[in-house]
N, C-alpha and C positions, 0 to 999 in steps of 0.2 A: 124806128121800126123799119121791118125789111121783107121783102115778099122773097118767098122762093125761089123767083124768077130774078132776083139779084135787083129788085128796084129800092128805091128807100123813100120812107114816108116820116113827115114829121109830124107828129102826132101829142104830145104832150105841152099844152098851153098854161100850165095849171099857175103859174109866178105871172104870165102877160098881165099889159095892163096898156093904158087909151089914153093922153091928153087931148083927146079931139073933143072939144065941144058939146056939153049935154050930158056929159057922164059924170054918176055921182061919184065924188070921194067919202074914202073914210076915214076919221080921227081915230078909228081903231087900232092901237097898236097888237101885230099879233102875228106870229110868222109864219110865212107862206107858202105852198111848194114844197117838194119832196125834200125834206131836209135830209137826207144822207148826200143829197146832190145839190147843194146849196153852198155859198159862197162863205166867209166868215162876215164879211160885211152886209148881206143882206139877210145874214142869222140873226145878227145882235144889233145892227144900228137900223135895215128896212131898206138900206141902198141898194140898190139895183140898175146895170148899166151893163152894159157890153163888156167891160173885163170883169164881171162878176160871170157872164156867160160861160165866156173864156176857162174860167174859174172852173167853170160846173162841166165843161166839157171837156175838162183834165180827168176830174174825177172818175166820167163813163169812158175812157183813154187807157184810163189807168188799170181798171175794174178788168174791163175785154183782156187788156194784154195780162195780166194775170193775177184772174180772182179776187184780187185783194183791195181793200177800200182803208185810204187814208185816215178815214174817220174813225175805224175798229179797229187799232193795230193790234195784234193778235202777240206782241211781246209786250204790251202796258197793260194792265190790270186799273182798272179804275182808281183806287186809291195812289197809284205811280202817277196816274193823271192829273189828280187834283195837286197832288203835291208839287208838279211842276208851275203852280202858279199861284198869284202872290193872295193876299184874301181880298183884296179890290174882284181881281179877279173872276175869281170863283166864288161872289156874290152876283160878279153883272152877269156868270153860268146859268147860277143858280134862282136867277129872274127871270133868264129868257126861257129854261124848263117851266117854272110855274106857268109864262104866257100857253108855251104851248099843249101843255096839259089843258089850262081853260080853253086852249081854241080847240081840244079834242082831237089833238095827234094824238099817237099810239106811243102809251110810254115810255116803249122800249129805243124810240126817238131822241132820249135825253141824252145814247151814246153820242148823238149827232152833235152835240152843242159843246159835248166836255172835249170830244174828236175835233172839233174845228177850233176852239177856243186854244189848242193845246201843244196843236202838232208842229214839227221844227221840219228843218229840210231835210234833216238828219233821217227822218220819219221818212221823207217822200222819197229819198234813197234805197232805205229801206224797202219799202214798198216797191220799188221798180227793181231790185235785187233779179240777176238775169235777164235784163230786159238789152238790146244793145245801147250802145254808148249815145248814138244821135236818138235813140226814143229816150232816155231818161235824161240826154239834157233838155227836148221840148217838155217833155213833163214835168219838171224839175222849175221850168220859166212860167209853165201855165199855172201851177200850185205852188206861188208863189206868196204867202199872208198879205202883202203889200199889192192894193192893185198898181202901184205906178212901179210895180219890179217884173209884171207879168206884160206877155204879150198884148201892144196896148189897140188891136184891132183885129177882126177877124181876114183881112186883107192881108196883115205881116205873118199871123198863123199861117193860113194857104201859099204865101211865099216859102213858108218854111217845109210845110209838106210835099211842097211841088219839087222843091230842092232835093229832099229828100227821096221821093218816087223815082224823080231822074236816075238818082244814084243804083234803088235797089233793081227798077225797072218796070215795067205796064203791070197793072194787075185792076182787069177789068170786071163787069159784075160777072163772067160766068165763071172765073178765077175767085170772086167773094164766096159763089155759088158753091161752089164745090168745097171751100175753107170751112161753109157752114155746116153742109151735109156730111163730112165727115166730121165737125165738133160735135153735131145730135147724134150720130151713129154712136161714138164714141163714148156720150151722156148716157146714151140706152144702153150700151152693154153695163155701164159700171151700176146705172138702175137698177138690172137686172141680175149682175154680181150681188146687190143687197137685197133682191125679193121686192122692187118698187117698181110695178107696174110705168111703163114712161109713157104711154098717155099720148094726149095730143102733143108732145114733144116730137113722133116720128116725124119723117120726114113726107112733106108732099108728092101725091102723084107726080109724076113729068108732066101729064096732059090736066091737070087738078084745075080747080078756082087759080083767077087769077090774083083773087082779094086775100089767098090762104096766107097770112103774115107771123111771124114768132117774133120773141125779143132774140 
């Protein structure tokens, strides 16, 4: 999350978890967390670690820079999906959908598991299609199926970012600031090209809440 004022807040907990003393575990197997933004390994095996983060923060990288989510490719048709894997496969798919219907995800979630189980590099190419050359080769290393092929700490990521800012130059929050205010400017006219009210999408006062935050 991001305030208008160019700060950023980290806000979604919902996968954390505690080995500190006192807290109960669960034998429950059942998957966690927003699953379009979930790793392939803490989809289907429950592992979870810092290059599954990594993982997950390819994903919202990928999304931002443009629209599109590795897990929906918009050229495979679900049965193109299934057919690309073997029936081991798309049995251990079609278990971790059952769990997550019993845990009470939202159906339409099952794209998440056939999208993760499925997708090739070929895929994550695709998906960054027009992006420049050094952003699709970090995203290309962070959505990577293998964790030990992905960036293997968030310490080597920020190396690579910092390396990268060097190159293109500063871009500080009143430079995000202004990146934002014209993407929701931009949102609302196309809103309003279709007759959809844009809501609390505008943009905030200059002098507003300081707490006033959008995705």
């Amino acid at each position: 999350m991001f305030t208008w004022r160019g700060g950023v807040k980290l806000a979604d907990f919902s996968l954390a978890y505690s080995n500190l003393s006192g807290r109960r575990t669960s034998t429950k197997r059942e998957p966690r967390g927003p699953l379009f933004f979930t790793a392939p390994e803490t989809l289907f095996d429950g592992e979870a670690e810092a290059r599954s983060d990594l993982f997950a923060l390819g994903l919202v990288l990928l999304e931002l820079a443009t629209g599109r989510h590795l897990y929906d490719p918009p050229h495979k048709n679900p049965r193109a999906v299934e057919e690309t894997l073997s029936a081991r496969e798309r049995r251990r798919v079609q278990g971790a959908v059952q769990a997550a219907t019993e845990a009470r995800h939202d159906v339409g979630t099952r794209q998440a598991f056939w999208g993760a189980a499925a997708f090739t590099r070929e895929d994550v190419a695709r998906a960054a299609d027009g992006l420049s050359t050094p952003l699709k080769a970090l995203l290309d290393r962070l959505l990577r199926k293998a964790p030990a092929e992905r960036f293997q700490t968030a310490a080597e990521l920020e190396e690579a970012l910092r390396a990268r800012l060097a190159v293109v130059g500063p871009y500080d929050g009143a430079a995000a600031i202004a990146e934002l205010r014209k993407a929701v400017a931009a949102l609302g006219e196309a809103l309003v090209a279709h007759e959809v009210t844009p809501g609390l999408l505008s943009p905030a006062p200059e002098h507003g809440s300081r707490d006033a935050s959008t995705r």
